[in-house]
Biopython code that builds the backbone (N, CA, C, O; Angstrom):
import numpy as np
from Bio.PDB.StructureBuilder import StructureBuilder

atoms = [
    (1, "UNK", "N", (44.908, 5.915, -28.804)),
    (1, "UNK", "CA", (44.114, 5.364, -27.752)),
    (1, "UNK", "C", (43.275, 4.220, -28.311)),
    (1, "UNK", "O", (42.426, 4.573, -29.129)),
    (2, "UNK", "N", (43.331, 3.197, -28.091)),
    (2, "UNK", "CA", (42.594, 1.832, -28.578)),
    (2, "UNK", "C", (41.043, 1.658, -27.087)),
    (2, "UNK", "O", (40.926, 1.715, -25.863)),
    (3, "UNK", "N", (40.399, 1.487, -28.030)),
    (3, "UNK", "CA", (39.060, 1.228, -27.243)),
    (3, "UNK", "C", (39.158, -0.668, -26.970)),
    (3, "UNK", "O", (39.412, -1.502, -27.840)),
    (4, "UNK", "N", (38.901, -0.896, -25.679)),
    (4, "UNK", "CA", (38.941, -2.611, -25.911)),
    (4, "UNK", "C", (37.669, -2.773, -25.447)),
    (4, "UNK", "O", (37.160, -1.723, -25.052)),
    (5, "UNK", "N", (36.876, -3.918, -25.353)),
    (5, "UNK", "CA", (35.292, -4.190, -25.243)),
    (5, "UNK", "C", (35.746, -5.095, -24.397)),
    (5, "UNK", "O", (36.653, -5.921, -24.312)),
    (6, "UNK", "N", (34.634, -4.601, -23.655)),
    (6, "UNK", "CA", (34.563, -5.399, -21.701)),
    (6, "UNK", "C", (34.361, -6.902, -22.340)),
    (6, "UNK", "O", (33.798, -7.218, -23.388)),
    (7, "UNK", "N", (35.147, -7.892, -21.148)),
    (7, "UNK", "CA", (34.834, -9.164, -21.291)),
    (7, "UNK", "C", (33.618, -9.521, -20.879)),
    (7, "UNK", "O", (33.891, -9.433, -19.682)),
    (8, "UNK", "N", (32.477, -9.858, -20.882)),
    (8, "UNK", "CA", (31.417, -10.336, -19.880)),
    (8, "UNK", "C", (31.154, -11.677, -20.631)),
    (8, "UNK", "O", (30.733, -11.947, -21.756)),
    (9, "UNK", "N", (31.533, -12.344, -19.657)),
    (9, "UNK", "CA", (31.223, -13.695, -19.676)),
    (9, "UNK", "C", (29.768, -14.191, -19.432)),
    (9, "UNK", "O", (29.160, -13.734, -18.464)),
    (10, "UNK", "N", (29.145, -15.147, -20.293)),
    (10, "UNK", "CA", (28.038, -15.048, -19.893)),
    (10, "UNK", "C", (27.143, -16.448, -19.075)),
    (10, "UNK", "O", (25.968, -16.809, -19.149)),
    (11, "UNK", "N", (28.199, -16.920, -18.390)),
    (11, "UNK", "CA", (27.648, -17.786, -17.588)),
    (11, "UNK", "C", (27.963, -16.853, -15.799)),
    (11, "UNK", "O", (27.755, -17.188, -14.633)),
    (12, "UNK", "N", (28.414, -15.885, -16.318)),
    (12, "UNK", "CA", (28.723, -15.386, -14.954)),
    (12, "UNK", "C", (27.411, -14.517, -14.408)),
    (12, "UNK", "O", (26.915, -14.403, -13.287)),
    (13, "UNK", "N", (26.962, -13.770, -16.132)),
    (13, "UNK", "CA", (25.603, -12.940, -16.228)),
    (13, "UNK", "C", (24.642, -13.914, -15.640)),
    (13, "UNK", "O", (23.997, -13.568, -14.651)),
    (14, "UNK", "N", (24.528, -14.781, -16.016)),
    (14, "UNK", "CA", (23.439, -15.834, -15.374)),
    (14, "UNK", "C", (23.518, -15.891, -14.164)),
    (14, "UNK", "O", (22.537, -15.594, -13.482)),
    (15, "UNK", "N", (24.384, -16.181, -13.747)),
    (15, "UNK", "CA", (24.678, -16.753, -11.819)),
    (15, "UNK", "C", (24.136, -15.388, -11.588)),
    (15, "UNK", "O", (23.382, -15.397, -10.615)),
    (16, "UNK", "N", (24.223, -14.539, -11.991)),
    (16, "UNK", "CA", (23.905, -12.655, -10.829)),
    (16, "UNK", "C", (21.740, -12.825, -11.972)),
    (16, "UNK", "O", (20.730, -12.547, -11.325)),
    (17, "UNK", "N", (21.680, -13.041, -12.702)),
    (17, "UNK", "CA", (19.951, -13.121, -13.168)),
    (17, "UNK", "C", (19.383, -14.027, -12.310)),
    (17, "UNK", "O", (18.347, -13.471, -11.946)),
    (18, "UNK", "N", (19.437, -14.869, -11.887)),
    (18, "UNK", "CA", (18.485, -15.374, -11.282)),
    (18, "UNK", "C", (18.517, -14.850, -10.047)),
    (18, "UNK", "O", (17.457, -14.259, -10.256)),
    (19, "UNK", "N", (18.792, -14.520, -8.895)),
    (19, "UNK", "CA", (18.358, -13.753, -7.766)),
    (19, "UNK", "C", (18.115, -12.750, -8.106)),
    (19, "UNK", "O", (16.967, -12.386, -7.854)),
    (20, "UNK", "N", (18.949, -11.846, -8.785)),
    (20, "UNK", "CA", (17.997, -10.514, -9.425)),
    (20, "UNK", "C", (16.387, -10.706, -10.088)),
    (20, "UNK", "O", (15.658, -9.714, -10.083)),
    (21, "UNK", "N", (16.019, -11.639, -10.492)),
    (21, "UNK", "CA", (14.972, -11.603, -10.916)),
    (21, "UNK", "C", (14.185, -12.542, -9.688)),
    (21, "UNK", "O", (13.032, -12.176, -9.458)),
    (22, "UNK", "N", (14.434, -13.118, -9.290)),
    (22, "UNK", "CA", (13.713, -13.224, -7.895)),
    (22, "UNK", "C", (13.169, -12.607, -6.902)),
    (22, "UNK", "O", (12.160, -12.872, -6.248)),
    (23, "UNK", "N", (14.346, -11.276, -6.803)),
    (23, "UNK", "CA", (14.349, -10.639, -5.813)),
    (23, "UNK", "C", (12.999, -9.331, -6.676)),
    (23, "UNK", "O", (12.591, -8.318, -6.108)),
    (24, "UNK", "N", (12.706, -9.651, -7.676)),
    (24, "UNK", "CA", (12.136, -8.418, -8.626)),
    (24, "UNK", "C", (10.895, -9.069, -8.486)),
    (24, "UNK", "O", (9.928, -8.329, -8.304)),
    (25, "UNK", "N", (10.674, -10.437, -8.535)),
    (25, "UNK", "CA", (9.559, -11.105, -8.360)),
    (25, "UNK", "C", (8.897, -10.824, -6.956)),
    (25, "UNK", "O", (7.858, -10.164, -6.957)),
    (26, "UNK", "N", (9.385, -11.245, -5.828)),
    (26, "UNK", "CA", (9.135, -10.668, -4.486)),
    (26, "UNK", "C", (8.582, -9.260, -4.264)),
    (26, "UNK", "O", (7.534, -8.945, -3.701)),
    (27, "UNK", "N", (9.657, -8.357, -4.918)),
    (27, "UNK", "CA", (8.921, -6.912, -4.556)),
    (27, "UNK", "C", (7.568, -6.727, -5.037)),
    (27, "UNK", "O", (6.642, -6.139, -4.478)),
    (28, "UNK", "N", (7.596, -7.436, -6.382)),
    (28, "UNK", "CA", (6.438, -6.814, -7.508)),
    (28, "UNK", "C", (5.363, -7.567, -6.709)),
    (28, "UNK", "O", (4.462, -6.852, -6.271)),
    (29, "UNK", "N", (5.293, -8.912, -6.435)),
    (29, "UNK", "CA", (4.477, -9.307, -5.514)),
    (29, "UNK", "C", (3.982, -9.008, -3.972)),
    (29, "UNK", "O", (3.028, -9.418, -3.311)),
    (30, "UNK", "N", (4.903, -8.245, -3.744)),
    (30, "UNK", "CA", (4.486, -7.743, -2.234)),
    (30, "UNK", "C", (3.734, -6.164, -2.433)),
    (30, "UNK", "O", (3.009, -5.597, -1.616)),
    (31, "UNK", "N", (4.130, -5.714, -3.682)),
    (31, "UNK", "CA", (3.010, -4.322, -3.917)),
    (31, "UNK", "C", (1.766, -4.733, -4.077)),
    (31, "UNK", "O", (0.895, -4.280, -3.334)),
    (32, "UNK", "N", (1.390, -5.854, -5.276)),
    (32, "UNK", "CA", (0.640, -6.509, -5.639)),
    (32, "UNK", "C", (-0.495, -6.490, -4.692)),
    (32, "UNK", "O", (-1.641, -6.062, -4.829)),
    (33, "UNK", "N", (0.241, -7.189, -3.468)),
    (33, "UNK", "CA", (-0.286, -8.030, -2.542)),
    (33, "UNK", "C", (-0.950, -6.783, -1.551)),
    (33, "UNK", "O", (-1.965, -6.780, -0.854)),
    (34, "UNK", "N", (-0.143, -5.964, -1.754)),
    (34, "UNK", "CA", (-0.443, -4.472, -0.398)),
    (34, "UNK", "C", (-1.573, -3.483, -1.047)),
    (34, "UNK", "O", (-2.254, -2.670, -0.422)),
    (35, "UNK", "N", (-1.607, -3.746, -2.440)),
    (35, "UNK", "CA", (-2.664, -2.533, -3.196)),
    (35, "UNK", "C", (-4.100, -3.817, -2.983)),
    (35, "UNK", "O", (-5.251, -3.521, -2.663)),
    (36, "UNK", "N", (-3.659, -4.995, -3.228)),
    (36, "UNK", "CA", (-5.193, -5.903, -3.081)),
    (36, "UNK", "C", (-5.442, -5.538, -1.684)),
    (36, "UNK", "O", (-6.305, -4.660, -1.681)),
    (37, "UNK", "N", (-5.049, -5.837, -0.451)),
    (37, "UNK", "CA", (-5.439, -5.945, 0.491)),
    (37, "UNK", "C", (-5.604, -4.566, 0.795)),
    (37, "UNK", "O", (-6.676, -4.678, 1.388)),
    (38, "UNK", "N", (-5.353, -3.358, 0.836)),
    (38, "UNK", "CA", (-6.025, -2.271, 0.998)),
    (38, "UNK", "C", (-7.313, -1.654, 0.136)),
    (38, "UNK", "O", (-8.299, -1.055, 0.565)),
    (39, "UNK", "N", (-6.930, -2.035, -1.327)),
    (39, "UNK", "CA", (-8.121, -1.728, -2.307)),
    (39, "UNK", "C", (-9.408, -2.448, -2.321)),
    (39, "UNK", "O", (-10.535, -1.958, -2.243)),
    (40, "UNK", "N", (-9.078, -3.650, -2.428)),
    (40, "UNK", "CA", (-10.380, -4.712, -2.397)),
    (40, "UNK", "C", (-10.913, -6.005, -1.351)),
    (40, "UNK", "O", (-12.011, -6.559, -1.395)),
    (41, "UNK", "N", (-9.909, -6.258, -0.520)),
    (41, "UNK", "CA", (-9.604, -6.924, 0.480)),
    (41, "UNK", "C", (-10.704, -6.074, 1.845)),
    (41, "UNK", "O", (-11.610, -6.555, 2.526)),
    (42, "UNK", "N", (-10.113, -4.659, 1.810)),
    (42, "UNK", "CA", (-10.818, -3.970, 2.885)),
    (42, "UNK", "C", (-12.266, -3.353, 2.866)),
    (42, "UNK", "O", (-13.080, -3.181, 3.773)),
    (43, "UNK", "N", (-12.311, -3.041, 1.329)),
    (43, "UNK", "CA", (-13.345, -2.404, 1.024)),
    (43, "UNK", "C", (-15.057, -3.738, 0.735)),
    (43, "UNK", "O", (-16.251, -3.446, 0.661)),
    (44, "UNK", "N", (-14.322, -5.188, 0.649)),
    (44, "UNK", "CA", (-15.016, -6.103, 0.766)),
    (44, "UNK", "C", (-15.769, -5.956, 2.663)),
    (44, "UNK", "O", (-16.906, -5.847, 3.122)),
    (45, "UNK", "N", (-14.553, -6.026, 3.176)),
    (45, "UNK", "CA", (-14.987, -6.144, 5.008)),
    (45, "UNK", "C", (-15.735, -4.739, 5.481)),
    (45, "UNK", "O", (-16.390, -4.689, 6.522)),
    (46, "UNK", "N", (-15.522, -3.350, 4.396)),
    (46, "UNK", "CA", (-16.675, -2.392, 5.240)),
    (46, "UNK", "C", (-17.873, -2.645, 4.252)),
    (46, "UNK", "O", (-18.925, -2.015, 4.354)),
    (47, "UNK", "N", (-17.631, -3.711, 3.183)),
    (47, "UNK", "CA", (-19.428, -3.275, 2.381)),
    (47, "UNK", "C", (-20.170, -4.441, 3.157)),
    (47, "UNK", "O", (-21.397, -4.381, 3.240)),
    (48, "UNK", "N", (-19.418, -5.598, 3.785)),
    (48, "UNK", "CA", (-20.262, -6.495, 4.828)),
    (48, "UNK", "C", (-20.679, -6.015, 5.852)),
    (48, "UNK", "O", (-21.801, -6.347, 6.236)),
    (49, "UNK", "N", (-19.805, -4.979, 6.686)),
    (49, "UNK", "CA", (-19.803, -4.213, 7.662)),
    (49, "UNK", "C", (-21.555, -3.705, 8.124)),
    (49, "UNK", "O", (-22.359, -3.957, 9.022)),
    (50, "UNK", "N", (-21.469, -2.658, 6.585)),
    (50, "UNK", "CA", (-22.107, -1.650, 6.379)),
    (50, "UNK", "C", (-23.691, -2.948, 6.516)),
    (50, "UNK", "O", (-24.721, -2.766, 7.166)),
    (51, "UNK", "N", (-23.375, -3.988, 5.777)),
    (51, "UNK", "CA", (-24.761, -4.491, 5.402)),
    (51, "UNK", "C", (-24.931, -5.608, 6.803)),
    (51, "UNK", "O", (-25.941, -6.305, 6.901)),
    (52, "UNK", "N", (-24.146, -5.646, 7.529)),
    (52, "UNK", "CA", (-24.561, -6.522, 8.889)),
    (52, "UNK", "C", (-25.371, -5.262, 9.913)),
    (52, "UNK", "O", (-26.251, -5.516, 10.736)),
    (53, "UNK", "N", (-24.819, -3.895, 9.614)),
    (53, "UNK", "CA", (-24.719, -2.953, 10.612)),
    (53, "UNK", "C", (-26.579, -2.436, 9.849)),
    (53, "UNK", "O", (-27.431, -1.849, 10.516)),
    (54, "UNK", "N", (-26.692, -2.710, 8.913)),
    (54, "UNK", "CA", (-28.054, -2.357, 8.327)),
    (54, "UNK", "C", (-29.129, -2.694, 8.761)),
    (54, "UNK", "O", (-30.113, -2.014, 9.053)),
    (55, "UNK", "N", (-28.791, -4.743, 8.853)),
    (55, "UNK", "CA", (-29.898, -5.547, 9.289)),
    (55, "UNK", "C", (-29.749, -5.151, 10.686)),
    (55, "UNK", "O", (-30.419, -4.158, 10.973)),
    (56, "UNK", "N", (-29.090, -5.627, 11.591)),
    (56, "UNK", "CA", (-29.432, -4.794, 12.863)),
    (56, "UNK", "C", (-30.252, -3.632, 13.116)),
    (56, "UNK", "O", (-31.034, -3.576, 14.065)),
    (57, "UNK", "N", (-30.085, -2.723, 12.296)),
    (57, "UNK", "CA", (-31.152, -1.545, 12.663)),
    (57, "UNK", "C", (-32.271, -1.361, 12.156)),
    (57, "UNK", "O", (-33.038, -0.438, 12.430)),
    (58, "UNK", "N", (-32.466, -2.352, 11.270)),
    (58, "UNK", "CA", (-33.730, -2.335, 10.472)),
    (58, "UNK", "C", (-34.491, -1.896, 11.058)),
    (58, "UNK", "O", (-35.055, -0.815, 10.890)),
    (59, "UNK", "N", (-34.713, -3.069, 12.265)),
    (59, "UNK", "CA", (-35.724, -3.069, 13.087)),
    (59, "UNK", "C", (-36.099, -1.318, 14.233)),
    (59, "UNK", "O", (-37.112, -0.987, 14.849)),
    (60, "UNK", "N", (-35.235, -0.869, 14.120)),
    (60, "UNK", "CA", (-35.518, 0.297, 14.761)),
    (60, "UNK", "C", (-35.659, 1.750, 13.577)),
    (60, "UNK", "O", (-35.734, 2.942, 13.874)),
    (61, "UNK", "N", (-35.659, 1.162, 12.317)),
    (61, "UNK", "CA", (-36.454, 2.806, 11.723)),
    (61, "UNK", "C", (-37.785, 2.992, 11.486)),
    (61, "UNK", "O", (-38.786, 2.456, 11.010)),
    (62, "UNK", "N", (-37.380, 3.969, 12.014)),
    (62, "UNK", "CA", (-39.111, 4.555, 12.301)),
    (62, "UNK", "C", (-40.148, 4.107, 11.282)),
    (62, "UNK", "O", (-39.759, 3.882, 10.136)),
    (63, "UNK", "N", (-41.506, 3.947, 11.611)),
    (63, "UNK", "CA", (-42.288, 4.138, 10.343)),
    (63, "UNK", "C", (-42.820, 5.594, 10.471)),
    (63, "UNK", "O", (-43.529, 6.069, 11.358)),
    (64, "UNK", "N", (-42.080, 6.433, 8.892)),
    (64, "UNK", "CA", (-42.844, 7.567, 8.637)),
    (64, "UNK", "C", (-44.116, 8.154, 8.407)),
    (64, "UNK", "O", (-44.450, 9.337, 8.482)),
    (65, "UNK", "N", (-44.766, 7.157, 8.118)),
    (65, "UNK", "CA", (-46.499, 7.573, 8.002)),
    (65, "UNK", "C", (-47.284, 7.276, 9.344)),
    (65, "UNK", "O", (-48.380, 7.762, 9.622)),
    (66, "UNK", "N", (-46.540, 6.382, 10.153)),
    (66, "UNK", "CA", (-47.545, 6.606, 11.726)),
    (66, "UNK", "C", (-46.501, 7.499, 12.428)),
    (66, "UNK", "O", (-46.771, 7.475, 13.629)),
    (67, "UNK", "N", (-45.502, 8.221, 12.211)),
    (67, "UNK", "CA", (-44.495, 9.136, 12.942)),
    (67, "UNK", "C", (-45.419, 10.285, 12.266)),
    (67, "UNK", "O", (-46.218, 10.758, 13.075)),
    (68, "UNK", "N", (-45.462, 10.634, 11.445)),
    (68, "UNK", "CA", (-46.272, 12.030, 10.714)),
    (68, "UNK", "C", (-47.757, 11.806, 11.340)),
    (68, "UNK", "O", (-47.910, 12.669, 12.205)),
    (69, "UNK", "N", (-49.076, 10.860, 11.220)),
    (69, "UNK", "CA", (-49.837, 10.471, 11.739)),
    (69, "UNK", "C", (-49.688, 11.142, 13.566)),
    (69, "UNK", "O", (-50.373, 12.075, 13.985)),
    (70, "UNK", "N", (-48.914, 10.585, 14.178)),
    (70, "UNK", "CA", (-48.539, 11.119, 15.292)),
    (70, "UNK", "C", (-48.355, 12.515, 15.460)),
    (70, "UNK", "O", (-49.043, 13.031, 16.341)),
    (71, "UNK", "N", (-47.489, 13.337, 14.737)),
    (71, "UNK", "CA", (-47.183, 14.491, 14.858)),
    (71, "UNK", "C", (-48.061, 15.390, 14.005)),
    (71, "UNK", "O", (-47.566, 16.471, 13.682)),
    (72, "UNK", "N", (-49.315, 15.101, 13.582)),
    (72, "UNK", "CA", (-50.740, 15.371, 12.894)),
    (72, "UNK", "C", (-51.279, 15.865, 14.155)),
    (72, "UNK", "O", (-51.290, 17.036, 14.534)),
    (73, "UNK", "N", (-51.852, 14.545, 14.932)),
    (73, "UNK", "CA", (-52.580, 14.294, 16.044)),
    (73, "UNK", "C", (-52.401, 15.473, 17.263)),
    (73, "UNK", "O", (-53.318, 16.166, 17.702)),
    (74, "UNK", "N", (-50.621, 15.527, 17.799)),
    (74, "UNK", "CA", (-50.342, 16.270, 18.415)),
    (74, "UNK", "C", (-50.806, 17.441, 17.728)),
    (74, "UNK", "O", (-51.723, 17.974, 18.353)),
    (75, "UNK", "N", (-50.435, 18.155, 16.441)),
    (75, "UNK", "CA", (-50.507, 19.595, 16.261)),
    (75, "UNK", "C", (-52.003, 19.822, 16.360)),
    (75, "UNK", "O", (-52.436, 20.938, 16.645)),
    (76, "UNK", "N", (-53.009, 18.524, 16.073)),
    (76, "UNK", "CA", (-54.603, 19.195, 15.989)),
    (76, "UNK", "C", (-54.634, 19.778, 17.413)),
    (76, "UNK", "O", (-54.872, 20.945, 17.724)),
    (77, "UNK", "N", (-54.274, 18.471, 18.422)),
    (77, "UNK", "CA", (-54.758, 18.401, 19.978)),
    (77, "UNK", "C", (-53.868, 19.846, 20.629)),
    (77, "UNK", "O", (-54.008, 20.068, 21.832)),
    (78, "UNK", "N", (-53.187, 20.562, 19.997)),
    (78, "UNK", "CA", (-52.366, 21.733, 20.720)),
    (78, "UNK", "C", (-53.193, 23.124, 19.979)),
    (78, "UNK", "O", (-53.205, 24.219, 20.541)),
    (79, "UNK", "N", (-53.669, 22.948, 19.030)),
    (79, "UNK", "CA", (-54.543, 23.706, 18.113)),
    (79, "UNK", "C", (-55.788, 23.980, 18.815)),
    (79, "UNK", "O", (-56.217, 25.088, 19.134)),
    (80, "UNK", "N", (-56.429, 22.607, 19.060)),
    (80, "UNK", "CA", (-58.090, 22.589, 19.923)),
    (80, "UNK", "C", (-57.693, 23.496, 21.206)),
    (80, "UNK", "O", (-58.187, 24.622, 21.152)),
    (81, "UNK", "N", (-56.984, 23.260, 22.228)),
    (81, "UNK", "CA", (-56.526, 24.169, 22.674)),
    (81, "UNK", "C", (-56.063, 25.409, 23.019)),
    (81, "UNK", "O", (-55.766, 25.980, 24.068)),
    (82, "UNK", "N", (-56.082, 25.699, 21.734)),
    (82, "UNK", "CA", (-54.870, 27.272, 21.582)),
    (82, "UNK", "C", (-56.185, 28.159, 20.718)),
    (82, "UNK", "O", (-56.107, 29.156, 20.000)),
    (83, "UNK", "N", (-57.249, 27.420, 21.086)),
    (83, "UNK", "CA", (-58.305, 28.566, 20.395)),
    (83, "UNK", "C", (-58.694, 29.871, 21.000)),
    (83, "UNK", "O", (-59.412, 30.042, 21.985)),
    (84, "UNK", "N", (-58.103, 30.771, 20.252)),
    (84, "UNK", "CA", (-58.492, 31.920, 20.643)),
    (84, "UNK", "C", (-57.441, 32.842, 21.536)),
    (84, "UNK", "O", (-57.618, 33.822, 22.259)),
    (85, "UNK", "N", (-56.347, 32.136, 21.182)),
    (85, "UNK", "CA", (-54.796, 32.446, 21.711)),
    (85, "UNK", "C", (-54.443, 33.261, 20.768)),
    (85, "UNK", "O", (-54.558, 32.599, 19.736)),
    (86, "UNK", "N", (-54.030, 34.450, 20.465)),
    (86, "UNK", "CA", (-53.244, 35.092, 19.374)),
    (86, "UNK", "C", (-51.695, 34.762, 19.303)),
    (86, "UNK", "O", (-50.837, 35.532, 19.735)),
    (87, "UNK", "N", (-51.464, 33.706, 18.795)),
    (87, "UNK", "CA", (-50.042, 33.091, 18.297)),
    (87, "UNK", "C", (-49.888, 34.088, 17.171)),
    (87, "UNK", "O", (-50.660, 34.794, 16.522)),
    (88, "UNK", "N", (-48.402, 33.835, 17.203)),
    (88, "UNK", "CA", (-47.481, 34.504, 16.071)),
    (88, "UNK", "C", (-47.459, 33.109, 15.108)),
    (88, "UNK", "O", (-47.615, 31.973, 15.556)),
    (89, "UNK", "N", (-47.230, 33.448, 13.683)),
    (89, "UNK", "CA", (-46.817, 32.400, 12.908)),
    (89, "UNK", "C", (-45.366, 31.875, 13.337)),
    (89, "UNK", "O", (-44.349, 32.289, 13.895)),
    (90, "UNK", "N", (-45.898, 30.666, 12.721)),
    (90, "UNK", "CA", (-44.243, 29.981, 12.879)),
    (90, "UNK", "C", (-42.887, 30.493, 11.934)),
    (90, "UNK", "O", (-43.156, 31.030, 10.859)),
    (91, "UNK", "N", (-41.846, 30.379, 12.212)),
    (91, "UNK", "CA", (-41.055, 31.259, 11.360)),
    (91, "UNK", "C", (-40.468, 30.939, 10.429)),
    (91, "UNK", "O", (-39.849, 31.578, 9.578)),
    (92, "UNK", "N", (-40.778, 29.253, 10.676)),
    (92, "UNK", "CA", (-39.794, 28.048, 9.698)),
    (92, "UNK", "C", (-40.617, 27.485, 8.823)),
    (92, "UNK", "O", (-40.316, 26.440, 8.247)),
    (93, "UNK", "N", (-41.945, 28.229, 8.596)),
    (93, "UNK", "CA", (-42.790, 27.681, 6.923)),
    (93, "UNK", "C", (-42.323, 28.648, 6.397)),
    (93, "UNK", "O", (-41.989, 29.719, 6.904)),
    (94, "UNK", "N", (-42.269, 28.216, 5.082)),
    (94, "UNK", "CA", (-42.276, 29.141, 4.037)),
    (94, "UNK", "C", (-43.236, 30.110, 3.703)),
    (94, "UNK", "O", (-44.406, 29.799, 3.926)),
    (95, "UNK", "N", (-43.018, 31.167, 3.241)),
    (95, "UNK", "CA", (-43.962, 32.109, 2.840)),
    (95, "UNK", "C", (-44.829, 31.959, 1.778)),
    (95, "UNK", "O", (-44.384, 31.615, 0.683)),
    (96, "UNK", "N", (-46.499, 32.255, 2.016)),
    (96, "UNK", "CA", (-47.183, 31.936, 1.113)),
    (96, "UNK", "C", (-46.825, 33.448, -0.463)),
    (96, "UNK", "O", (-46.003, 34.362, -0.512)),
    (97, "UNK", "N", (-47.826, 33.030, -1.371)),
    (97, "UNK", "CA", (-47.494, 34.687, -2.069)),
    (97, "UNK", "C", (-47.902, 35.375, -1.715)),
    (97, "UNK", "O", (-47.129, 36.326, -1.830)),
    (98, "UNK", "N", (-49.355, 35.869, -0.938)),
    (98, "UNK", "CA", (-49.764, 36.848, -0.275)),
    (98, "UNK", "C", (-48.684, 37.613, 0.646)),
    (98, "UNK", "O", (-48.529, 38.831, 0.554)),
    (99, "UNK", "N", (-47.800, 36.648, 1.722)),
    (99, "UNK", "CA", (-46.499, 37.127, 2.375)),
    (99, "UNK", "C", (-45.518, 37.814, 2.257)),
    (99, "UNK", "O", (-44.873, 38.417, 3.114)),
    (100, "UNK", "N", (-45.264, 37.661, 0.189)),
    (100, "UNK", "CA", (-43.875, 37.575, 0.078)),
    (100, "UNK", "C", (-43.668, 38.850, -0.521)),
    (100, "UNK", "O", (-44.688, 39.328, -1.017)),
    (101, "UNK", "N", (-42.557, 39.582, -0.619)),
    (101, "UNK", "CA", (-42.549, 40.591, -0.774)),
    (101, "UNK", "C", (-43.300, 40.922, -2.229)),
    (101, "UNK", "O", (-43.494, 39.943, -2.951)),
    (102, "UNK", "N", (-43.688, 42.084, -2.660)),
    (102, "UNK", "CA", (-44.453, 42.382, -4.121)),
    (102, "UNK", "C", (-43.119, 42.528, -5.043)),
    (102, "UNK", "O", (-42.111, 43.077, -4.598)),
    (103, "UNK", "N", (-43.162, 42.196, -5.863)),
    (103, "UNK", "CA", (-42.179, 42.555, -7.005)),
    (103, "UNK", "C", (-42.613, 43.506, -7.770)),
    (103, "UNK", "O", (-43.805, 43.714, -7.998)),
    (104, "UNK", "N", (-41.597, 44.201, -8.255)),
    (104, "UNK", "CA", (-41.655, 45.592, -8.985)),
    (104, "UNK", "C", (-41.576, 45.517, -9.945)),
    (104, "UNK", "O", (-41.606, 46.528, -10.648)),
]
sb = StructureBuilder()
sb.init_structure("model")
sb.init_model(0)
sb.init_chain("A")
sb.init_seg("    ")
for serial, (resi, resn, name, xyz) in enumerate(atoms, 1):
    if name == "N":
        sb.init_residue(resn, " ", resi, " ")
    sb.init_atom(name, np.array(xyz, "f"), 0.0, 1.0, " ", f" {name:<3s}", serial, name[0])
structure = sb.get_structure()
């Protein structure tokens, strides 16, 4: 049995490399192109998003020290009131140590 070695001509190899490597260029560039525009492309348009959607509301967060101030005022003015009312404690403070159970 004689082994013979393939002819490959190599101007023929050439004519089939260049669209093969074209066509390799295209794909690699269209992943390229699909991981930028989902990875950094999009994540650029929600961090503008986020910071257009910020300044807009600026203007409506609360200020916490005249919101607490306020809800001061109310609890005195419901207090002056409630003198001599036997209320139950509230259930949502925490327990002082006098409250809490004794440990053993």
């Amino acid at each position: 049995m004689k082994i013979t070695k393939p002819n490959i001509n190599i101007i023929t190899t050439l004519k089939y490399l260049n669209p093969i490597v074209i066509i390799l260029i295209i794909i690699v560039l269209t992943f390229l192109l699909r991981f930028l525009y989902n990875n950094v492309y999009q994540t650029i348009i929600q961090a503008e998003l986020i910071t257009d959607l910020r300044k807009e509301i600026s203007d409506e967060v609360l200020q916490k020290n005249k919101f607490d101030r306020i809800i001061e005022n109310i609890r005195i003015k419901t207090q002056e009131r409630d003198i001599g009312i036997n209320k139950t404690k509230d259930p949502f403070q925490p327990l002082t140590k006098s409250e809490s159970t004794p440990e053993e």
